[in-house]
N, C-alpha and C positions, 0 to 999 in steps of 0.2 A: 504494500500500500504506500501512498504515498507521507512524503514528508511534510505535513501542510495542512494545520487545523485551525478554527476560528474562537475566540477565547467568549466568555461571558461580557458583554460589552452595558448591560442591566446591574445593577450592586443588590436591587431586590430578588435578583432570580439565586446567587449566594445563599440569602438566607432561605426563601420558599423552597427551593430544589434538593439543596444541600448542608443546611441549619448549621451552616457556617457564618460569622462577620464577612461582609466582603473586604476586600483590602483598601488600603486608603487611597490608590493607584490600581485603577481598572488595566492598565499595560493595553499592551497591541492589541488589534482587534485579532491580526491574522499572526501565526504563531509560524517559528520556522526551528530549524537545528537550531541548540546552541543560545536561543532566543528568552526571555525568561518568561516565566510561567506560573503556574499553579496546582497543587495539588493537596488532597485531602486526605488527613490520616487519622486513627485515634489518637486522641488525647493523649494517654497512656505511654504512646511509645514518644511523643514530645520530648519527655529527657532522652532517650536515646537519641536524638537529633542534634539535640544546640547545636542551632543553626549559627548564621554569623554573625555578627552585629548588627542589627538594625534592618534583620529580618525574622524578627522576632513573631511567633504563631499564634494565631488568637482563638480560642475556644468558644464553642457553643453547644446549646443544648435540645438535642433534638425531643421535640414535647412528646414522638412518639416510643423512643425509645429510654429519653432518659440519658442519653449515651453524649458525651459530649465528643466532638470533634474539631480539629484542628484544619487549618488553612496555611498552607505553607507556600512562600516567594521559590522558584527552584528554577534551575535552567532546565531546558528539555534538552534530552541526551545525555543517557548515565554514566556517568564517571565512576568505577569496580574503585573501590577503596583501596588495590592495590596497585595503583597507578601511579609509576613513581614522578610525573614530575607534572607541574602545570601544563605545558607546551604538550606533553604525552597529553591529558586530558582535552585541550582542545582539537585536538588531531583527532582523539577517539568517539568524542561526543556523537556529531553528527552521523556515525554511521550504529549508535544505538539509542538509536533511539524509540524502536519497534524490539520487543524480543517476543518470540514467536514460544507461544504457550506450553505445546509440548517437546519444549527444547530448553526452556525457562530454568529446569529444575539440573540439566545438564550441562548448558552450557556455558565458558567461561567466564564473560563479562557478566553473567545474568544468577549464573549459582549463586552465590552468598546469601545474593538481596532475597531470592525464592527462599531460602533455606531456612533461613534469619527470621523469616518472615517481616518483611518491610515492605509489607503491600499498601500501594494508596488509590486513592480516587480523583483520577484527572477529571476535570468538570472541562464540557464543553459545548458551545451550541453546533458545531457543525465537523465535517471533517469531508475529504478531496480528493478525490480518483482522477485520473486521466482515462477516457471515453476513448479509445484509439481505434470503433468498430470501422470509424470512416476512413480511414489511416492517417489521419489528424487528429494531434493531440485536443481532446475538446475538456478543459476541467470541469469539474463537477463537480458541485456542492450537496453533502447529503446531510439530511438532518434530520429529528423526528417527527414525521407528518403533525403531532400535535404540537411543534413550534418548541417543547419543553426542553431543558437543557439536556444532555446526554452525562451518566459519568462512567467513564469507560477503566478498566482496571488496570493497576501499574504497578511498579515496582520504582523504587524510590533508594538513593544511597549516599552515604556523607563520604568524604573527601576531605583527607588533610594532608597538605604541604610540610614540608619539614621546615619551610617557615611561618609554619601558622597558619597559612593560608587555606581557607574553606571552600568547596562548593557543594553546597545543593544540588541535587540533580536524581532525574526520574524518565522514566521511560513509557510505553504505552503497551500491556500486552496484547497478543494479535489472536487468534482463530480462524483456521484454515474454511477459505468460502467458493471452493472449487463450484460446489452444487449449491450456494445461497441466490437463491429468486432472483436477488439484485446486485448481490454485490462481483457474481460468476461473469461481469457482463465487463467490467472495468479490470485495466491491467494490460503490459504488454501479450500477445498471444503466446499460448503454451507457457506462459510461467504461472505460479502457483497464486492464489488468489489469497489475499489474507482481508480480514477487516479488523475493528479493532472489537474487544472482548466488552461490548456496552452492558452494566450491570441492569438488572429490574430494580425500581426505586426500595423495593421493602429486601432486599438483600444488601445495600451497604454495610451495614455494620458487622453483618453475618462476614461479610468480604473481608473486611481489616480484620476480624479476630481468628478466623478460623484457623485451626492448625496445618502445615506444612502440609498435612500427607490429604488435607481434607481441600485445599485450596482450588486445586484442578476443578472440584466440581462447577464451579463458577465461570468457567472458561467453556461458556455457548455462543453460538450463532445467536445475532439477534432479528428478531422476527421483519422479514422483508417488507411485509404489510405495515407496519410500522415506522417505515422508513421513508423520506423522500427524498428525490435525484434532480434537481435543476440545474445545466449547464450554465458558465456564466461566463462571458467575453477573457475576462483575464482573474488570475489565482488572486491577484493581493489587494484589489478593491471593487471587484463587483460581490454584488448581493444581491438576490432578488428584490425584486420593488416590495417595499413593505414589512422585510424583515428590521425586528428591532434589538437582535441578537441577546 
């Protein structure tokens, strides 16, 4: 799938969607590698984080669960904690910034964060395929037919420099969509079709706490009917008429 998603551009849809604070800086609208971002984790694992200065996480409490949740500043594309030097980490960012589900718990950049369990909830209103049926690349915007945010599931990991130096950083899990309704349609031809792993709104919490060996279960297709596909002239500032992200 592609590297190219659309952030919350609403501070109310934060808290309705995901009973989060929103941040005090809504950021980009369109999100790229390397670019900063957002994601959502429990509470609980917050001390495991201390993040850097002045990206401090803000809690909230969801009335259905009781459960508070955290909102964290992070770049997109994972930085593996045993990365030895900043310049390695920029070099490595942008090419993880997908890790592909059933390869998460195997693979090297992606084991720890699977293991450790430091799963989080990327919030998003939209995300971007390339339509290539015409042999033009035509981008596409896909969101959820009912306009609602998406939070799609991640893995998330701290980074520290041997001079102190911190980053944040998180990643998007993916799920294979060879036979998905809609998403089998986008993607160069003959390569493997991924989307990203969008949770149902009453499994977030169940998502950040589950156990290691229980977490896969989470990692479905999400329902095509659900879904919709608007082409739009160009990746980094068309939108549909009327969308208010």
């Amino acid at each position: 799938m592609s590297a190219h998603y659309e952030t919350l551009q609403q501070a109310d849809r934060y808290r309705e969607a995901f009973a989060v604070e929103p941040p005090h800086a809504l950021g980009e609208r369109h999100l790229w590698p390397r670019k900063p971002g957002f994601f959502i984790l429990h509470a609980a694992t917050a001390a495991a984080l201390a993040p850097a200065p002045g990206a401090a996480p803000e809690a909230a409490t969801d009335a259905n669960t009781a459960t508070p949740r955290v909102l964290v500043p992070a770049q997109w594309g994972l930085v593996p904690h045993w990365v030895k030097s900043a310049s390695d980490a920029r070099l490595r960012a942008p090419k993880l910034v997908h890790a592909k589900s059933d390869l998460a718990s195997t693979g090297t950049a992606f084991r720890d964060a699977w293991l450790n369990g430091q799963r989080c909830i990327v919030p998003m209103a939209a995300f971007y395929e390339d339509d290539l049926r015409s042999g033009k690349a035509v981008p596409t915007r896909i969101a959820r037919v009912d306009g609602k945010p998406m939070g799609v599931a991640g893995l998330w990991a701290r980074w520290q420099g041997a001079d102190g130096e911190v980053i944040i950083s998180y990643c998007l899990l993916t799920v294979n969509a060879n036979h998905h309704a809609l998403l089998r349609r986008y993607g160069p031809p003959g390569s493997e079709r991924n989307m990203p792993a969008i949770l149902n709104e009453g499994a977030y919490d169940a998502w950040l706490t589950a156990r290691p060996d229980k977490a896969k279960e989470f990692m479905r297709q999400y329902a095509a009917e659900r879904l919709l596909a608007n082409p739009v002239e160009k990746k980094a500032d068309k939108v549909p008429k009327g969308w208010l992200g």
